[in-house]
N, C-alpha and C positions, 0 to 999 in steps of 0.2 A: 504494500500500500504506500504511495505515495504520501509524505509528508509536507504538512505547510513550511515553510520558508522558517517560520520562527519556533518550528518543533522537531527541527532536523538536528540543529546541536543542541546540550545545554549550556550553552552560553547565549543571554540575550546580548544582541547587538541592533541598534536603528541607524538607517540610514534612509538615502534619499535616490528612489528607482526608477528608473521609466518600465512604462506597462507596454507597453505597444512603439508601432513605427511613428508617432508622430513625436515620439522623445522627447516630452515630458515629463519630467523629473517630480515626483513629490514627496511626502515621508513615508517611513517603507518598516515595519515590522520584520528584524530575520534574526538569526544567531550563527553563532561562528563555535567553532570547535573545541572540546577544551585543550589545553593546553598541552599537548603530549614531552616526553622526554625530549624530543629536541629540535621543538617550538620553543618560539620567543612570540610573547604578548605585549602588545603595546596601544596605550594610547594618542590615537591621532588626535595631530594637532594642526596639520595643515595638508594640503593635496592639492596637485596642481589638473588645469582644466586641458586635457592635449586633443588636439583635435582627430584625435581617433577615437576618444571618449563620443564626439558631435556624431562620428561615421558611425559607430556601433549603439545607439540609443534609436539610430533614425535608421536600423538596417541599413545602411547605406551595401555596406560588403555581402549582406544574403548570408550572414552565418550567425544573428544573436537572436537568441533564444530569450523572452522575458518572462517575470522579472528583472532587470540590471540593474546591478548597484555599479558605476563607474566608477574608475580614478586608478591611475597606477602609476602615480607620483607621491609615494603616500612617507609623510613622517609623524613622527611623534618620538612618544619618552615610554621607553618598557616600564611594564607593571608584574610583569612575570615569567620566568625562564621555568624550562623544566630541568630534570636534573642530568641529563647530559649533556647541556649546553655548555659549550668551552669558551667561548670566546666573547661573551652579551652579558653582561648582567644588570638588575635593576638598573633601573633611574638611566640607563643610556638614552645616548640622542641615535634614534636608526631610520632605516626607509626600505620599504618594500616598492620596488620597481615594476615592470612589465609581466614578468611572470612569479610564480609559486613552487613549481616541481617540473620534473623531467622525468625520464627512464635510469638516468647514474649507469649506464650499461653501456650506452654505444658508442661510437667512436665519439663523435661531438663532443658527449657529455666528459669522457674521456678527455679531451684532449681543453676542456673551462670553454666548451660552445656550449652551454646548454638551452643559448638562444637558437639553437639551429639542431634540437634534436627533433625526430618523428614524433616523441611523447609528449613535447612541449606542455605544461598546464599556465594558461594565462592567470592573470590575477581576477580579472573577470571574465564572464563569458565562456569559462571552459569548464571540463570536468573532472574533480579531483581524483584520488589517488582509492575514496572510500565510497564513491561514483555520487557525489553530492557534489551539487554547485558550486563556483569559484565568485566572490562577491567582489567589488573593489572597497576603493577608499573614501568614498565620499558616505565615511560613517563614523560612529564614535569608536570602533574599538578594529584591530586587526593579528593575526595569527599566523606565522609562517615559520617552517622549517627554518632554524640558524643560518645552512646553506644559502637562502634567497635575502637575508638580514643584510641591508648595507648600514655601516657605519661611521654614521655623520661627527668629521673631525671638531675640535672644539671651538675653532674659529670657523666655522661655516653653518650660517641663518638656514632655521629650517625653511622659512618660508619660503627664500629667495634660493635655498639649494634645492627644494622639492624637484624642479622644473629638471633637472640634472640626471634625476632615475629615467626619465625618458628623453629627453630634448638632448641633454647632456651627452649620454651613449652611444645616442644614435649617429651625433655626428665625432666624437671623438673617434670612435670603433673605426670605422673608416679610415679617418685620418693619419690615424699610425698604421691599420693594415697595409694603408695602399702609398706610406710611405710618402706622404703630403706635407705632414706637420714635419717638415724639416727645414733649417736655413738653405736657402737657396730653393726652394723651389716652390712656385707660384701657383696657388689655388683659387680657384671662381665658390662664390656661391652664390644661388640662383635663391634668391626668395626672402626677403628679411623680415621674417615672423619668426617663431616660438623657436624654430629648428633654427634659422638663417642666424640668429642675432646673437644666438650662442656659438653655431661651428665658428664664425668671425674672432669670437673671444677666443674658443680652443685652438685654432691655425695661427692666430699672431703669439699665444701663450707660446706653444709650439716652436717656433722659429720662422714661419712659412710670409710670404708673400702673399694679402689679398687682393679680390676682384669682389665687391659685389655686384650682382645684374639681378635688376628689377624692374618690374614696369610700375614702378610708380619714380618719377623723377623727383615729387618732396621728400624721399628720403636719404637723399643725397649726402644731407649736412649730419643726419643721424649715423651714416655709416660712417661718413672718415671724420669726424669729427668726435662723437659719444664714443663708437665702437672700435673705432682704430685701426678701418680698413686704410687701405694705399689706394684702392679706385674705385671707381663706380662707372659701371653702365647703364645705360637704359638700354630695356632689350628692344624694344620699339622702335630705337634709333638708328636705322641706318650706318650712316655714317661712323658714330660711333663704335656699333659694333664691327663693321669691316677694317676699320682702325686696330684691333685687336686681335684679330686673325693672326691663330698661331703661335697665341701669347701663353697659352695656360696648360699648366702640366697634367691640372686634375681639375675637375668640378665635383662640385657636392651640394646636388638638386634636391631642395628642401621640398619644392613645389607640392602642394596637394590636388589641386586643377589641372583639369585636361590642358596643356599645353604643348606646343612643338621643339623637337629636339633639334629641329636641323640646325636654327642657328648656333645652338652650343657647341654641335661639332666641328664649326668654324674655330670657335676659340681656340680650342686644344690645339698644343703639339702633338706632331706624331708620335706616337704610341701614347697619347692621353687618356684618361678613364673620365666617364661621364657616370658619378656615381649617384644611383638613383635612392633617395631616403622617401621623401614623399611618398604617397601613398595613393592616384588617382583613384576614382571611382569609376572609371573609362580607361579602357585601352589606350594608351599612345600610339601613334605611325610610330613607326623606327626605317630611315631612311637606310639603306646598307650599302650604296654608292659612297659615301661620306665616312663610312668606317672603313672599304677597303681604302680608301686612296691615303691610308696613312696609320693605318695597321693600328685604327682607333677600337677602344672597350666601352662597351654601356654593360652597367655594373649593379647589382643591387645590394646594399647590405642592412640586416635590419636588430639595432641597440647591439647587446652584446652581453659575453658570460657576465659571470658575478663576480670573477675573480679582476675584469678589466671592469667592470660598474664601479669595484672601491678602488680599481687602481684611479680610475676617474674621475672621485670623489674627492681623492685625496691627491691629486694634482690641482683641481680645482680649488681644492682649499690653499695649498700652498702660493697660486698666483691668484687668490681674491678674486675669481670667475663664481656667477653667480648668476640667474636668469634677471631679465629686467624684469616685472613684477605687478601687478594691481592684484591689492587683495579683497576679498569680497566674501560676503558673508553668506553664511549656507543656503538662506531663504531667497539670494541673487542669482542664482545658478543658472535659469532659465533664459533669464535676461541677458546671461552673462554668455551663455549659450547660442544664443541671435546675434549679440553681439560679436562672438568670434567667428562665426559664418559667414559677417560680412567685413572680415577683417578688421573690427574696431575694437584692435587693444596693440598696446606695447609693452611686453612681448606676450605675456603669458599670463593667464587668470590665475588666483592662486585662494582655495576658498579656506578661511580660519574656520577648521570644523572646530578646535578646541576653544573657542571663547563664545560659538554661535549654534552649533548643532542643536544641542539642546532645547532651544527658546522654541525652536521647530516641533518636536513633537506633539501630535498631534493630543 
């Protein structure tokens, strides 16, 4: 027999769920599991809004199941370790990222990809290990294996590091795979939101040369001036971008909208990678005249294990990288939801479940 939502564990937990594709957000009855030997429990206190939370509330992808409780940019302060946890205790600052569990069996997982195992278990949206739901973050309390626990350094704001379990990884992982984040060589990014405004921070932290390209020409003075790009384009322009032809070693396409690749394969040198983070809801073309004449890569990569998450975390702390930030309080989500649909935030929602969740219960 099938169990309600908040008689599956005993542990209560509320949060705030969308029921259906019109994504929806409102307060949400469920529980979360008790604590096993080696879980770590913690109370959330902030979680950041990604725009994959927007795609999977609104099925945009065809694979969520509701109820959803989203968020998996999640921090807080532990309330309870079990007893073979080695490395977490009380009162720490931590964060549960993109996923929960894996298979720990095959190569991937083997080798600290467990973002890239067959078993994968998201934080929400998937199915766990005891074939019960996966909830996110946008609730008062959360539960996870030590394994998926990041541990937030002592100079780094949870609010403003939340953004970092996902925005943060997705474009760091990249960066060092493919050998970009280095002095001397020159990186584009395409897109200056949630993803774009932080790869910027992690490629100049890094050593690298930037390019941002966006079709919005007001943000010109925000890249090389706030974020401490070296250029900007508009990709709209002509002229400008024929001017850089054959400038850039690698790109790192934030994009989440249907858009075209041909002109970024312009930029790149030969043997450049156009690496794809975004996440359309539509197919792209992919021209393949423009990859052979210069033995170019279109590339996908998506966050990364947990063993590079803290390496992440904790490079970001040591060079003061942080998401830029509006915080917003639980019962705004919605708004704040519409709001980033139409691109109106810099850079990233970040909702204070810990001083607001509450007042919400219904």
């Amino acid at each position: 027999m099938t169990r309600a939502p908040e008689e599956e564990h005993p542990v209560s937990a509320f949060g705030w769920a969308a029921r259906d594709s019109s994504g929806h957000l409102s307060p949400f009855n469920f529980s979360r599991r008790a604590t096993g030997d080696e879980d770590v429990r913690f109370k959330v206190l902030y979680c950041g809004i990604c725009h994959s939370d927007l795609h999977c509330i609104k099925n945009d992808w065809g694979f969520t199941f509701y109820p959803l409780v989203p968020g998996h940019e999640i921090v807080g302060q532990v309330t309870e370790v079990g007893s073979k946890v080695k490395n977490v205790k009380m009162g720490d600052k931590v964060g549960v990222g993109c996923m929960v569990g894996a298979c720990h069996s095959c190569e991937s997982c083997h080798n600290d990809l467990e973002n890239y195992c067959p078993g994968l278990i998201y934080t929400y949206c998937s199915t766990y290990h005891d074939g019960t739901r996966t909830y996110g973050g946008y609730s008062d309390t959360m539960v996870a294996n030590e394994r998926y626990i990041v541990q937030f350094p002592d100079n780094m704001p949870l609010d403003a590091g939340a953004p970092l379990l996902c925005a943060g990884i997705t474009v760091y992982s990249p960066l060092k795979y493919f050998g970009l984040g280095e002095p001397g060589k020159h990186v584009g990014v395409v897109g200056l939101g949630g993803l774009g405004h932080v790869a910027v921070k992690f490629a100049k932290a890094l050593g690298a040369k930037v390019t941002v390209i966006s079709t919005s020409p007001n943000k010109k003075s925000e890249a090389l001036d706030s974020l401490g790009a070296d250029s900007f384009l508009v990709s709209q322009d002509h002229d400008q971008m024929q001017a850089a032809i054959g400038t850039l070693d690698g790109i790192i396409d934030t994009v989440s909208a249907v858009h075209s690749m041909l002109p970024l394969f312009g930029l790149l040198k030969s043997h450049g990678k156009l690496i794809m983070v975004g996440a359309p809801d539509k197919p792209l073309e992919l021209p393949i005249f423009p990859l052979i004449m210069g033995r170019k890569t279109v590339v996908g990569s998506g966050i990364g294990g947990m063993k590079e998450t803290q390496e992440m975390i904790d490079f970001a702390a040591k060079h003061n990288i942080t998401a830029d930030i509006e915080v917003v309080p639980m019962d705004y989500v919605n708004t704040a939801m519409e709001r980033l649909k139409n691109n109106d935030v810099r850079y990233r929602f970040v909702i204070d479940i810990g001083n607001t969740i509450a007042a919400t219960k219904p």
